[in-house]
N, CA and C atoms of all chains as a GROMACS GRO file, in nm:
protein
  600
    1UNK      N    1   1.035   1.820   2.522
    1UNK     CA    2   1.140   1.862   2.428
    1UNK      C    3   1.279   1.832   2.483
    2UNK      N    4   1.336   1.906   2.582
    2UNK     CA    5   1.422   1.885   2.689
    2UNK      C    6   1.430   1.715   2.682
    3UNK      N    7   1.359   1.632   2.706
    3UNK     CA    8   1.354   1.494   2.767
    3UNK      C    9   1.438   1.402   2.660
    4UNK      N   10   1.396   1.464   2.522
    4UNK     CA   11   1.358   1.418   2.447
    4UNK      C   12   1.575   1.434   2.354
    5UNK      N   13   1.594   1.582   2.407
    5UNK     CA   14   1.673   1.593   2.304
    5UNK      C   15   1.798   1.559   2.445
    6UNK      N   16   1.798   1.561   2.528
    6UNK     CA   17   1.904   1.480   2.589
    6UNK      C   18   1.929   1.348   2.568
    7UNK      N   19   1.808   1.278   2.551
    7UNK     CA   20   1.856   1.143   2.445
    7UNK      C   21   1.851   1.120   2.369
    8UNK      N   22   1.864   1.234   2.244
    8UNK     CA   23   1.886   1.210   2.113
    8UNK      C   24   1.999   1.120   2.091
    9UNK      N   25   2.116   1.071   2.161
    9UNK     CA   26   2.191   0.975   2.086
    9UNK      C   27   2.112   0.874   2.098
   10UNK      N   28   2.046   0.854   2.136
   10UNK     CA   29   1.983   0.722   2.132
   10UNK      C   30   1.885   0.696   2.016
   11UNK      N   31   1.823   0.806   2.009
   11UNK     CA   32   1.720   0.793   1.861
   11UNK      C   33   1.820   0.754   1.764
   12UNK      N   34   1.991   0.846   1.776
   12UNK     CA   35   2.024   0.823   1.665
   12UNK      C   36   2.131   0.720   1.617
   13UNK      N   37   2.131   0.632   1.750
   13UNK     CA   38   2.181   0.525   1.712
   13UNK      C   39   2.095   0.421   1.688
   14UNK      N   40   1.959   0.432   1.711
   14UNK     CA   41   1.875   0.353   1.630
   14UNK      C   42   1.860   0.381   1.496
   15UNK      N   43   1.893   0.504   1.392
   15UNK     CA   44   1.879   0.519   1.311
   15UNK      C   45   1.783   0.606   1.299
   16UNK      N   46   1.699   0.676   1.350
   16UNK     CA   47   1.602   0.766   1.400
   16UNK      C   48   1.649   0.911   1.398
   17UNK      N   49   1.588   0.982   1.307
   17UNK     CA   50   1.525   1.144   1.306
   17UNK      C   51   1.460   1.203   1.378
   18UNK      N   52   1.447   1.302   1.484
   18UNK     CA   53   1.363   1.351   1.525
   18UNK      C   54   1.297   1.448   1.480
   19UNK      N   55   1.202   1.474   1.464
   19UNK     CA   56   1.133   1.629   1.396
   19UNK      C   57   0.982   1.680   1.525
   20UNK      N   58   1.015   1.776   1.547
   20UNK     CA   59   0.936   1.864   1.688
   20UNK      C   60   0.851   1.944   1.580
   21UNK      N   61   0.736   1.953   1.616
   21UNK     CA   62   0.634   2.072   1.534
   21UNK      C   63   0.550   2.117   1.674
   22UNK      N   64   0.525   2.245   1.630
   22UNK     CA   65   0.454   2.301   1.707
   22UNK      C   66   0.399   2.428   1.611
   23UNK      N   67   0.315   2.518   1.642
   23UNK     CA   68   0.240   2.625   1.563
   23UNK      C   69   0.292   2.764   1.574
   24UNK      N   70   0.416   2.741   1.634
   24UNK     CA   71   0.535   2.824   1.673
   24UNK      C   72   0.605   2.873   1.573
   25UNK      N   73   0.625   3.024   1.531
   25UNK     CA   74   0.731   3.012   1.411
   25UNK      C   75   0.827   2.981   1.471
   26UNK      N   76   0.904   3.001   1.375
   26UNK     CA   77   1.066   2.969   1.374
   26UNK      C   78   1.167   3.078   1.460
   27UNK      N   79   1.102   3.162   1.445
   27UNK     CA   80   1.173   3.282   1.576
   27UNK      C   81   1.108   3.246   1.706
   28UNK      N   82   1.034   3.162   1.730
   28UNK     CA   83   0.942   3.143   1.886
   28UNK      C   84   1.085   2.998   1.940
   29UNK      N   85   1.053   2.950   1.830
   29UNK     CA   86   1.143   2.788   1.852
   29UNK      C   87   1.327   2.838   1.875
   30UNK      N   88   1.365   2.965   1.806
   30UNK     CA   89   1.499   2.991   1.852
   30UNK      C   90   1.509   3.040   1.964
   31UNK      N   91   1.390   3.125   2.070
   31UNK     CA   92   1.382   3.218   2.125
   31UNK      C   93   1.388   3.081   2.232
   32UNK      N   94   1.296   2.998   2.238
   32UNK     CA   95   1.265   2.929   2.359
   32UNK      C   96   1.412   2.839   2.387
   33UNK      N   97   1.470   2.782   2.253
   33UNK     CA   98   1.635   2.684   2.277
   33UNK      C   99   1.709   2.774   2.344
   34UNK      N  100   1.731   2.914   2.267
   34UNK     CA  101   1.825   3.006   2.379
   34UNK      C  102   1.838   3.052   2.454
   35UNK      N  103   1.711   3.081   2.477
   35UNK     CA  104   1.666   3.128   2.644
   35UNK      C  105   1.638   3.015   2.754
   36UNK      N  106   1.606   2.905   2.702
   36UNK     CA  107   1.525   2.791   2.851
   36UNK      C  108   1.604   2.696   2.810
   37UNK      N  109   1.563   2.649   2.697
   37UNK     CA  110   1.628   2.505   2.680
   37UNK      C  111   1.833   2.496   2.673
   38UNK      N  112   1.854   2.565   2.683
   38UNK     CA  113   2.040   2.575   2.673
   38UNK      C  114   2.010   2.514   2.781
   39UNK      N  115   1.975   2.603   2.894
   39UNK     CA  116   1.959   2.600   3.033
   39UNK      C  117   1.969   2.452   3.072
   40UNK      N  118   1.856   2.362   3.024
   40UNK     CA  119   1.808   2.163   3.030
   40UNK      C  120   1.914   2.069   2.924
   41UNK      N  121   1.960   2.122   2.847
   41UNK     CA  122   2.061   2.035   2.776
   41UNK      C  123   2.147   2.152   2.714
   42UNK      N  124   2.250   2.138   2.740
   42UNK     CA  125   2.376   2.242   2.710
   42UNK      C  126   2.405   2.288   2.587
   43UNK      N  127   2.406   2.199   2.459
   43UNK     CA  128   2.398   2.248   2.327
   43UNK      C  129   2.263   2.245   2.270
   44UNK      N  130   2.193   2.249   2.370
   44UNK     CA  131   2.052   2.332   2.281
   44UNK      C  132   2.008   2.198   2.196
   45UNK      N  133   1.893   2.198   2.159
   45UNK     CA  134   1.782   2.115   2.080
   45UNK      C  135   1.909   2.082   1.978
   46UNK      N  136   1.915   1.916   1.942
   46UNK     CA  137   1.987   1.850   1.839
   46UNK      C  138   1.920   1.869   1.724
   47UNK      N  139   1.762   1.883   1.711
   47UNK     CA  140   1.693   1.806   1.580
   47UNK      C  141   1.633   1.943   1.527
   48UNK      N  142   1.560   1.935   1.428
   48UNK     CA  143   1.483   2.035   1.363
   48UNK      C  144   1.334   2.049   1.479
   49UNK      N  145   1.326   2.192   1.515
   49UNK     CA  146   1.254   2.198   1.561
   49UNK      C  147   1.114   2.297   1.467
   50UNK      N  148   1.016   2.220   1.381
   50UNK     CA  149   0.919   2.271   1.250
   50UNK      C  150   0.811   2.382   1.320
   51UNK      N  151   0.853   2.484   1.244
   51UNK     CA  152   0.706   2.568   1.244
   51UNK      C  153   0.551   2.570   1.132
   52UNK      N  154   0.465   2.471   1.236
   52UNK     CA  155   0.335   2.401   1.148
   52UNK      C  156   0.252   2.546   1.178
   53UNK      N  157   0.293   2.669   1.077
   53UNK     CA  158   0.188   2.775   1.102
   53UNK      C  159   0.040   2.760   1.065
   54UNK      N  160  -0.013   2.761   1.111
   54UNK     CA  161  -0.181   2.765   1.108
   54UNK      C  162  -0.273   2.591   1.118
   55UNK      N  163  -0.124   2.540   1.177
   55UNK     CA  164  -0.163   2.438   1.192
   55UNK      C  165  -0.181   2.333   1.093
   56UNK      N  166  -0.125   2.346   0.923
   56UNK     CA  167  -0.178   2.266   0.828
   56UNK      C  168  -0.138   2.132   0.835
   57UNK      N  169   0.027   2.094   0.880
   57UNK     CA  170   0.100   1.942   0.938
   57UNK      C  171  -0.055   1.874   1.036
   58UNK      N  172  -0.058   1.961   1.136
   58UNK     CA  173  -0.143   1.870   1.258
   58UNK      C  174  -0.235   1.847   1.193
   59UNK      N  175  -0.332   1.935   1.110
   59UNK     CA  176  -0.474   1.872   1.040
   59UNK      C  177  -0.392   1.749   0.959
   60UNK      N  178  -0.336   1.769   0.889
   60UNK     CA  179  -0.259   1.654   0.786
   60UNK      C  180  -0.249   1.523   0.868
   61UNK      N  181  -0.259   1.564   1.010
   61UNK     CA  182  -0.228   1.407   1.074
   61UNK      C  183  -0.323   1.381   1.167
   62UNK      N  184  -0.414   1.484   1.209
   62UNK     CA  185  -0.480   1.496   1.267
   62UNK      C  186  -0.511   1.524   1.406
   63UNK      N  187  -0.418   1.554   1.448
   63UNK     CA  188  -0.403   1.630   1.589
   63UNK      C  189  -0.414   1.761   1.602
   64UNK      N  190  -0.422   1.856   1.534
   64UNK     CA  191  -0.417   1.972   1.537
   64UNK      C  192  -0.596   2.027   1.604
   65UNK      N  193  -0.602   2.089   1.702
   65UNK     CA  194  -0.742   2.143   1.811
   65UNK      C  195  -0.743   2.283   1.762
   66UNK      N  196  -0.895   2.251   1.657
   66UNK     CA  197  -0.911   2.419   1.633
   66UNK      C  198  -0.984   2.509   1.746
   67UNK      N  199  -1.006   2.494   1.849
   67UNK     CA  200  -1.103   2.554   1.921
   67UNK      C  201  -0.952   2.637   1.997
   68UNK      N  202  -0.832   2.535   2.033
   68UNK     CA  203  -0.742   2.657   2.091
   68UNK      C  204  -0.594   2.647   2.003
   69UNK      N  205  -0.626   2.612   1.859
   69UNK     CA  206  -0.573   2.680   1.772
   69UNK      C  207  -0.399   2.580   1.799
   70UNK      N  208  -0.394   2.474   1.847
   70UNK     CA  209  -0.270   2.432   1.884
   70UNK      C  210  -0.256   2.256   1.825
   71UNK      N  211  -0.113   2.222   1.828
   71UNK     CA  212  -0.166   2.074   1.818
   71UNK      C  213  -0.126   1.991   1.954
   72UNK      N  214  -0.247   1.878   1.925
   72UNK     CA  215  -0.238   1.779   2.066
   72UNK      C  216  -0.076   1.696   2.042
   73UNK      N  217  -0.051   1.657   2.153
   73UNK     CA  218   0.086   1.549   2.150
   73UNK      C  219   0.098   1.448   2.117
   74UNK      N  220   0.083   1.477   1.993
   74UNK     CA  221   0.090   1.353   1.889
   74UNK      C  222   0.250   1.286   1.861
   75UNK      N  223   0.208   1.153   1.859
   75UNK     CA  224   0.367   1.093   1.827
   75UNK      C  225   0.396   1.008   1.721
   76UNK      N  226   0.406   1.027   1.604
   76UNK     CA  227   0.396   0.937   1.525
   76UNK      C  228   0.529   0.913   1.454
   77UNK      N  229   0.553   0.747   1.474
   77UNK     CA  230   0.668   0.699   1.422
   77UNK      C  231   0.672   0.602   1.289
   78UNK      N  232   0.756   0.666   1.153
   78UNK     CA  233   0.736   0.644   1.012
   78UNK      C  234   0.868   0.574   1.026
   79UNK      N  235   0.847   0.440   0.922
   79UNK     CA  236   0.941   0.347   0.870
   79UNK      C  237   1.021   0.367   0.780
   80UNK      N  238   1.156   0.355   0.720
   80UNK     CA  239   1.222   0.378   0.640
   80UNK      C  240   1.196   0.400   0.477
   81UNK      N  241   1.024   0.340   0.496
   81UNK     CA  242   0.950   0.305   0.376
   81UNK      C  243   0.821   0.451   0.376
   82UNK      N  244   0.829   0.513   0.501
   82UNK     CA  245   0.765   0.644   0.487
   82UNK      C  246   0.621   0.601   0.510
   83UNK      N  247   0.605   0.474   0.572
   83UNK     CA  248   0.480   0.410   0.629
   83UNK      C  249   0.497   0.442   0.758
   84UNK      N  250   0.361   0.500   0.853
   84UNK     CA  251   0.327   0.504   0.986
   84UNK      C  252   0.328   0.408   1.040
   85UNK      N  253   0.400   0.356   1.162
   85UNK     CA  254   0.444   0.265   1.254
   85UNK      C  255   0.324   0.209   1.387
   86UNK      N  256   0.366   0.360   1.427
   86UNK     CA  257   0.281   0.352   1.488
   86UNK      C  258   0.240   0.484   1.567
   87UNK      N  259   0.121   0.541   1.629
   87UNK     CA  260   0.043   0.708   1.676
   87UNK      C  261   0.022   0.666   1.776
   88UNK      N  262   0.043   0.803   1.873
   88UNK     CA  263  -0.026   0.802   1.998
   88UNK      C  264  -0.038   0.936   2.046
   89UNK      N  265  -0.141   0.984   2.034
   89UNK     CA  266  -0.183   1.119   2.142
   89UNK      C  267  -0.210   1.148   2.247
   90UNK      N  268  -0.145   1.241   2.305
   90UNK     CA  269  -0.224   1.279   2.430
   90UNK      C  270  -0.202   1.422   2.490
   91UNK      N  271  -0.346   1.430   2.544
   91UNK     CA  272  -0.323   1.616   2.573
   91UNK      C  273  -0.254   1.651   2.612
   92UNK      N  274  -0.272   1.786   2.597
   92UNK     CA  275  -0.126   1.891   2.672
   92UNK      C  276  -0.104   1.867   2.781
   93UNK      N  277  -0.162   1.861   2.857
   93UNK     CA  278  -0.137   1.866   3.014
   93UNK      C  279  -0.078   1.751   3.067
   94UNK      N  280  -0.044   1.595   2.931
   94UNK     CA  281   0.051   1.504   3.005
   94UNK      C  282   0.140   1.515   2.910
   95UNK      N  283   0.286   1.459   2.958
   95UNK     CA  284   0.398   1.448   2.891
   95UNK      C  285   0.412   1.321   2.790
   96UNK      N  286   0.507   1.288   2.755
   96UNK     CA  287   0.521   1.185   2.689
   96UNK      C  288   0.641   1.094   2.784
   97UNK      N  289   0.644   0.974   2.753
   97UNK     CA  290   0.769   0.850   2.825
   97UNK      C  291   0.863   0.852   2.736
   98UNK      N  292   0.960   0.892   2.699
   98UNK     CA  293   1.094   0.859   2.641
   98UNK      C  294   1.129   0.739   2.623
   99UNK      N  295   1.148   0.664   2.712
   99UNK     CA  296   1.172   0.539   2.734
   99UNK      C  297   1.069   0.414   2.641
  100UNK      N  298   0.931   0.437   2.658
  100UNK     CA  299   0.834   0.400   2.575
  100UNK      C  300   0.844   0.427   2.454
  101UNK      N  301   0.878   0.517   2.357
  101UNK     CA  302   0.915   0.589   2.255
  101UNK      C  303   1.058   0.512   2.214
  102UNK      N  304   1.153   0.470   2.290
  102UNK     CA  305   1.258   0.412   2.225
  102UNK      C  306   1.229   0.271   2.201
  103UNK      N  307   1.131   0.246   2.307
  103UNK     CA  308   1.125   0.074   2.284
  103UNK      C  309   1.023   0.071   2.226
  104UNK      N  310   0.937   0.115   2.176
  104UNK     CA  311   0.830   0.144   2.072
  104UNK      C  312   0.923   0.081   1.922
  105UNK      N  313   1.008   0.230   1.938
  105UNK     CA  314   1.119   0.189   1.796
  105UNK      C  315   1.189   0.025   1.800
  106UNK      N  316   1.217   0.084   1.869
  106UNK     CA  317   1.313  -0.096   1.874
  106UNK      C  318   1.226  -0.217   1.850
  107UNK      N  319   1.102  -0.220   1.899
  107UNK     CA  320   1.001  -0.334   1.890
  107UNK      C  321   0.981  -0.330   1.737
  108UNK      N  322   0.908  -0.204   1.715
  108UNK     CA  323   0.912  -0.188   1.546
  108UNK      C  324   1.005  -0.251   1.476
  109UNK      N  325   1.139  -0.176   1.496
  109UNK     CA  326   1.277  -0.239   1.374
  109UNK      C  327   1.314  -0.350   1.392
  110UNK      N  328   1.293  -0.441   1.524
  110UNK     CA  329   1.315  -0.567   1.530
  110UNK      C  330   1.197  -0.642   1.451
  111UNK      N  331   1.097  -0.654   1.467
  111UNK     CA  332   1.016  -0.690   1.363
  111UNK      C  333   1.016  -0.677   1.225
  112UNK      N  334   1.044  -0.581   1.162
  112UNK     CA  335   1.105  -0.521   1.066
  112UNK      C  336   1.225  -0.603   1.042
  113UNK      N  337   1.339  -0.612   1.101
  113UNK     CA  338   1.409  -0.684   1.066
  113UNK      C  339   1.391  -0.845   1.056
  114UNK      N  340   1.324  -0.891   1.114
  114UNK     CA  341   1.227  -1.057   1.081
  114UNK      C  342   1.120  -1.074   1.012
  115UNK      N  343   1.097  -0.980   0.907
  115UNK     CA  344   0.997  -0.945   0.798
  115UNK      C  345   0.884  -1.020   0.869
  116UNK      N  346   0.882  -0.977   1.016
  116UNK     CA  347   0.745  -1.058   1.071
  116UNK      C  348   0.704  -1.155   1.109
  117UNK      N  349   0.787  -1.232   1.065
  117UNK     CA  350   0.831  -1.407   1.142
  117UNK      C  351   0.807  -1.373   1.309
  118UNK      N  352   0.901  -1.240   1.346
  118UNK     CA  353   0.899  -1.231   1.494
  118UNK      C  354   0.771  -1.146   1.557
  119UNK      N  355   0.709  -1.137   1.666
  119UNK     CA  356   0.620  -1.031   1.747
  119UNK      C  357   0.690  -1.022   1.839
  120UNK      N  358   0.674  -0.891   1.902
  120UNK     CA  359   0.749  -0.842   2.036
  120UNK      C  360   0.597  -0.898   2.166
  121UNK      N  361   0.608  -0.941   2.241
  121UNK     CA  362   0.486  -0.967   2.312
  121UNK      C  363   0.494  -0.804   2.389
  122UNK      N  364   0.381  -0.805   2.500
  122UNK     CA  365   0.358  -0.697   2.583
  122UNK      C  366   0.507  -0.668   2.722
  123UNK      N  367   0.532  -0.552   2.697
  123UNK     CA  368   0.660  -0.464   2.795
  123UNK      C  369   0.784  -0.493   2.700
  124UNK      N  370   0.778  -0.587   2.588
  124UNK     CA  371   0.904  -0.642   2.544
  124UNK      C  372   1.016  -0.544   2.557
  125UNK      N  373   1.141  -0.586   2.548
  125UNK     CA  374   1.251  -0.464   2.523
  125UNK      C  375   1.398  -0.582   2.497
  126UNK      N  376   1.456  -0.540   2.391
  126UNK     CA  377   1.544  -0.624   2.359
  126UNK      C  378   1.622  -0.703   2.428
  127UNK      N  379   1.659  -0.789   2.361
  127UNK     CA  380   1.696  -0.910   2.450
  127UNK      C  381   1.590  -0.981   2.552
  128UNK      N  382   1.507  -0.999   2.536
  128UNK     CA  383   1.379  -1.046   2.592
  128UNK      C  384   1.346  -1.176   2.452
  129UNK      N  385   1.255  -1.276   2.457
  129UNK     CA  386   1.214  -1.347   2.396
  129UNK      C  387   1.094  -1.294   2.317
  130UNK      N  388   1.118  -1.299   2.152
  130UNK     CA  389   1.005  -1.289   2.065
  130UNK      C  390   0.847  -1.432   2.082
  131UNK      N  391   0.749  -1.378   2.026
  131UNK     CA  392   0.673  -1.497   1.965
  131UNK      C  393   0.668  -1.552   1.824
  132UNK      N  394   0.719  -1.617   1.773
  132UNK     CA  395   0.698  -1.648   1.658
  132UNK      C  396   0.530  -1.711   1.583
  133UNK      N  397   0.458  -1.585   1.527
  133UNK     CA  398   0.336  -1.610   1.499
  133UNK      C  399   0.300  -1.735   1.443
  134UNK      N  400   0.222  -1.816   1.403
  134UNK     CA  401   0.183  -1.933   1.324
  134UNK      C  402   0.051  -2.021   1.388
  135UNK      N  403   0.043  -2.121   1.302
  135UNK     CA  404  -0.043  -2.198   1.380
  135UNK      C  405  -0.033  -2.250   1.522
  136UNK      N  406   0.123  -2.289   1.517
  136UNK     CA  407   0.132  -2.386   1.609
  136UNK      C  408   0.188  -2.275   1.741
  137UNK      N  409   0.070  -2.200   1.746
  137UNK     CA  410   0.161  -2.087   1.865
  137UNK      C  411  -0.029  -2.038   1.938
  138UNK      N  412  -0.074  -2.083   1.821
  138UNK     CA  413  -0.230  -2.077   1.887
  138UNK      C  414  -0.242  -2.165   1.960
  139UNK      N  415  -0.308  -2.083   2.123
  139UNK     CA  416  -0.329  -2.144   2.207
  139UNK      C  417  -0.228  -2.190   2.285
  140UNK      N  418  -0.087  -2.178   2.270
  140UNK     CA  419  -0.023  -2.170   2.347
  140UNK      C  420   0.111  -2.132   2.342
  141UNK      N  421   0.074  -1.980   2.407
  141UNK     CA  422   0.140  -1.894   2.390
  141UNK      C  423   0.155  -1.887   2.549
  142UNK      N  424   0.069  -1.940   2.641
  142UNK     CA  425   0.114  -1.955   2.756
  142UNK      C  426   0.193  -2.009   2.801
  143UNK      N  427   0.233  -2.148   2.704
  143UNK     CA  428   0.360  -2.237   2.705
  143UNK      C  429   0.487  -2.112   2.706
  144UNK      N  430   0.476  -2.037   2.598
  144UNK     CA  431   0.625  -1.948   2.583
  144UNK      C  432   0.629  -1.816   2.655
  145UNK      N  433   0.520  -1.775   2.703
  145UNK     CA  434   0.550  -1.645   2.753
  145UNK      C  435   0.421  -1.622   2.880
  146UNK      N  436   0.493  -1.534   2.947
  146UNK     CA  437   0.380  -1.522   3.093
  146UNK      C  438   0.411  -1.387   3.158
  147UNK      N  439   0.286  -1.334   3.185
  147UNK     CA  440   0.317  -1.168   3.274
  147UNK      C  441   0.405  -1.142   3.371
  148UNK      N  442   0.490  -1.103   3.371
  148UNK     CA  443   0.613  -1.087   3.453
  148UNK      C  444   0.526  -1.009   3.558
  149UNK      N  445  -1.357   1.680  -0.935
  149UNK     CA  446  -1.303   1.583  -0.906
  149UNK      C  447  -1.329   1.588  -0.792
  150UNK      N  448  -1.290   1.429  -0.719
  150UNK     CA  449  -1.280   1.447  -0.559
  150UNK      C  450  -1.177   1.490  -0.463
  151UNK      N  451  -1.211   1.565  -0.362
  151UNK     CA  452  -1.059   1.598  -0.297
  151UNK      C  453  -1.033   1.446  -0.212
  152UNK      N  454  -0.907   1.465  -0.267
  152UNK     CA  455  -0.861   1.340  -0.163
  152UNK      C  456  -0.784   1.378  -0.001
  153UNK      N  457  -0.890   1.302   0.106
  153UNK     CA  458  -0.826   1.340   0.195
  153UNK      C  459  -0.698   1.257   0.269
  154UNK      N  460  -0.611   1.310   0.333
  154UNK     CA  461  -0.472   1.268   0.343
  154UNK      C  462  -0.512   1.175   0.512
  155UNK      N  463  -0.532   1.083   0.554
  155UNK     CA  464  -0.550   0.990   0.675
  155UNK      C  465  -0.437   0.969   0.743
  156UNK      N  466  -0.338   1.040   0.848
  156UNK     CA  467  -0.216   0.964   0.893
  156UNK      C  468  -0.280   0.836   1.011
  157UNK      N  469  -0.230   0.692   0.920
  157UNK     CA  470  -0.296   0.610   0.982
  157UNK      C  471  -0.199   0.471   0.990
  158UNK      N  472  -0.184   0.426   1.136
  158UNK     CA  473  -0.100   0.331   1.113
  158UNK      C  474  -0.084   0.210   1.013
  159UNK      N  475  -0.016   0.164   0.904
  159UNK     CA  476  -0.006   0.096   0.807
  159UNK      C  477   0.010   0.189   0.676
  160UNK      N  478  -0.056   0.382   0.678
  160UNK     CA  479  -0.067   0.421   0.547
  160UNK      C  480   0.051   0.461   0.554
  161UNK      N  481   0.065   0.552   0.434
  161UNK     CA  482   0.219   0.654   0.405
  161UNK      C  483   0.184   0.774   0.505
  162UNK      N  484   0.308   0.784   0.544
  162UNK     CA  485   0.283   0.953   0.636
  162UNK      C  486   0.245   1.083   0.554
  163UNK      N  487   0.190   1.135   0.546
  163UNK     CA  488   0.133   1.266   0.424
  163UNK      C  489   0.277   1.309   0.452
  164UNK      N  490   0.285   1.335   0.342
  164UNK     CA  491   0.441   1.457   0.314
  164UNK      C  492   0.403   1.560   0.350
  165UNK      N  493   0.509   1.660   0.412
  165UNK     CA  494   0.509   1.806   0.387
  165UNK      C  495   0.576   1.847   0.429
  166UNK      N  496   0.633   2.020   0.420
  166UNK     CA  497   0.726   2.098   0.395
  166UNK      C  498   0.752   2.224   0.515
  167UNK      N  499   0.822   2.200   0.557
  167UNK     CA  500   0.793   2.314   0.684
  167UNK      C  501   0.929   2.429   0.727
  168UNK      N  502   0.953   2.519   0.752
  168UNK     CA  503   1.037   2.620   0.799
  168UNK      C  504   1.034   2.529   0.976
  169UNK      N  505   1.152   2.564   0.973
  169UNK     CA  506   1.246   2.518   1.078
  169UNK      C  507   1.368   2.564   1.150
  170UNK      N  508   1.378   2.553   1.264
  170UNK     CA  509   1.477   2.621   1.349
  170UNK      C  510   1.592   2.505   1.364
  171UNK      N  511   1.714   2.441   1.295
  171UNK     CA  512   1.768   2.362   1.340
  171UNK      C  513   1.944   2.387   1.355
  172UNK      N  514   1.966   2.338   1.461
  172UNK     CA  515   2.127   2.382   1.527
  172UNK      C  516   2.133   2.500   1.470
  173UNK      N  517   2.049   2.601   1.543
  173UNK     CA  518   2.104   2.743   1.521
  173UNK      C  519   2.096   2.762   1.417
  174UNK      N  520   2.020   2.704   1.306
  174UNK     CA  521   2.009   2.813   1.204
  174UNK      C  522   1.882   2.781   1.153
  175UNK      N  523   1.773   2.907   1.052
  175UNK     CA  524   1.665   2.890   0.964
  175UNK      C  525   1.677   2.792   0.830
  176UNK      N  526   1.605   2.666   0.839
  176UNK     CA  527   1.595   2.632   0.715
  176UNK      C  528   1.447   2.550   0.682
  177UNK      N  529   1.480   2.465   0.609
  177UNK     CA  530   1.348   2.437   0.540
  177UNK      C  531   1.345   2.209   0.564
  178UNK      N  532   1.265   2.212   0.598
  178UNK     CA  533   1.226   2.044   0.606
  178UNK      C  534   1.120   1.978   0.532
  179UNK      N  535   1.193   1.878   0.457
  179UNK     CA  536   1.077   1.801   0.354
  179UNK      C  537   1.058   1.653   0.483
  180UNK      N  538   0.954   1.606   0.476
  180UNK     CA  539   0.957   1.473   0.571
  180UNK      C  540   0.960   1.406   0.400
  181UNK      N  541   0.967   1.331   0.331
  181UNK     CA  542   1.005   1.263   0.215
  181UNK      C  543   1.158   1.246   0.204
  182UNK      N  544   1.202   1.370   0.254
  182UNK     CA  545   1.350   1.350   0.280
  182UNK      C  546   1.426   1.286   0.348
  183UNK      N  547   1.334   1.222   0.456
  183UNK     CA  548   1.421   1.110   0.515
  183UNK      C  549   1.388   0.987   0.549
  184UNK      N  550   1.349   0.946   0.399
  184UNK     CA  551   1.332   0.809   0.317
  184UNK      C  552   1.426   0.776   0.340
  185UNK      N  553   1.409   0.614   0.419
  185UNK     CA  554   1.538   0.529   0.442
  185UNK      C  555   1.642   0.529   0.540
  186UNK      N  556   1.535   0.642   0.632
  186UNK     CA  557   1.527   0.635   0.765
  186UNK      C  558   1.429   0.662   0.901
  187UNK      N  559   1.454   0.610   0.957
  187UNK     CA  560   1.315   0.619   1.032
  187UNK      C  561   1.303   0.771   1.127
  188UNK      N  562   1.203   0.786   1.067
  188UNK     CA  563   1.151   0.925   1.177
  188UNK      C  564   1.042   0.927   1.246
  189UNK      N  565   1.061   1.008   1.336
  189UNK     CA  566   0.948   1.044   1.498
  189UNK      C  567   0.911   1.172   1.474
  190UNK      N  568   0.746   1.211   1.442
  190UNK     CA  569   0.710   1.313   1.457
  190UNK      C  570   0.661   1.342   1.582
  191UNK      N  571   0.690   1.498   1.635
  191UNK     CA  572   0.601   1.451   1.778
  191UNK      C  573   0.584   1.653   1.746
  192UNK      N  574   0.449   1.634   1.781
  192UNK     CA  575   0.384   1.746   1.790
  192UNK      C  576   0.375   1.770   1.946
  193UNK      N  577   0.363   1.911   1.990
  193UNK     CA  578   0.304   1.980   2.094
  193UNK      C  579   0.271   2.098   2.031
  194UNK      N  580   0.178   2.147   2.157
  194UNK     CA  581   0.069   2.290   2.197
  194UNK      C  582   0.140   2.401   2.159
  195UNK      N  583   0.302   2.406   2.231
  195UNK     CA  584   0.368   2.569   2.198
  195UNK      C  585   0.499   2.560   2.273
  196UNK      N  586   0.596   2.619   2.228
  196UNK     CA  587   0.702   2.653   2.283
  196UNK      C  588   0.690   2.717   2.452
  197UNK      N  589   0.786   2.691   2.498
  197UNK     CA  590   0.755   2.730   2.620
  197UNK      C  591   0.684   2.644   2.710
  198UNK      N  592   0.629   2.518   2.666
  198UNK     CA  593   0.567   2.475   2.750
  198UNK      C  594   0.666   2.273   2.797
  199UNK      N  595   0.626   2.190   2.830
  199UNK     CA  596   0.667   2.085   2.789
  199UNK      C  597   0.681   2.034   2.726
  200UNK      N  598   0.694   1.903   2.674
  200UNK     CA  599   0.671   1.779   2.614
  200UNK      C  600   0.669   1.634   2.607
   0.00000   0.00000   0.00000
């Protein structure tokens, strides 16, 4: 959370919303910004932080663990068009990469912005060289790009 | 009829929905439909108090 909302300018100069859910009401989520989180970033959580009571959001997306009643760390990033980008979960007990999460976005909207003409290859991060998909890229793609 | 079930799946629409929310200090209410025409990050966790 903390990680996340200290670089909120960055989500939001990509153009990016953040929205936090947890199974927390809404008095748990004020209690924890004013008491801990002031503490990790000084004006407190930037974004809406959602209370998914009984869990109905996480079933809706499918992360939500009925056995301990919580949802897994799900990350899912929606396009301007309200289409899923792209998901990734993972249990409680690991965090998420920030950094991965911005260039996630960026890979997305750059593609997006080349209605697909462009692919981001593997680690890409802007200003790096796209692949331009087609025939003439089969089979050698080793010509244009190589594992750093 | 059949119930239709809602799949959040990369390529579909994100299921809409409506949630109570704690934001800059105050109680209000969040539609995700509402921010059509811009891109949003849902990110779920376990519980307050803990990481993320």
């Amino acid at each position: 959370m903390a990680a996340v909302a200290a670089r909120y300018q960055e989500f939001q100069d990509l153009n990016v919303e953040v929205l936090t859910i947890s199974t927390d009401t809404v008095f748990t989520h004020k209690a924890w910004n004013d008491s801990e989180l002031v503490r990790m970033v000084p004006e407190g959580v930037p974004f809406p932080m959602l209370a998914d009571l009984g869990g109905e959001i996480g079933s809706l997306y499918g992360v939500y663990e009925e056995e301990e009643k919580v949802n897994f760390r799900g990350l899912f990033i929606v396009d301007p068009d309200g289409i899923i980008q792209a998901t990734s979960v993972l249990p409680p007990p690991v965090g998420r990469d920030v950094d991965e999460m911005l260039r996630q976005i960026q890979a997305l909207q750059h593609v997006r912005a080349t209605q697909g003409a462009e692919a981001t290859p593997a680690c890409w991060t802007p200003g790096q060289p796209t692949l331009k998909p087609g025939p003439d890229l089969v089979g050698k793609v080793w010509k244009v790009w190589k594992p750093s | 009829m059949e119930e239709k079930v809602m799949v959040a799946k990369v390529g579909k629409s994100a299921p809409d929905f409506e949630a109570g929310a704690f934001s800059n200090g105050k109680f209000t209410k969040v539609k995700l439909s509402d921010y059509k025409g811009r891109w949003a990050v849902l990110m779920f966790y376990p519980a307050d108090f803990t990481f993320v």
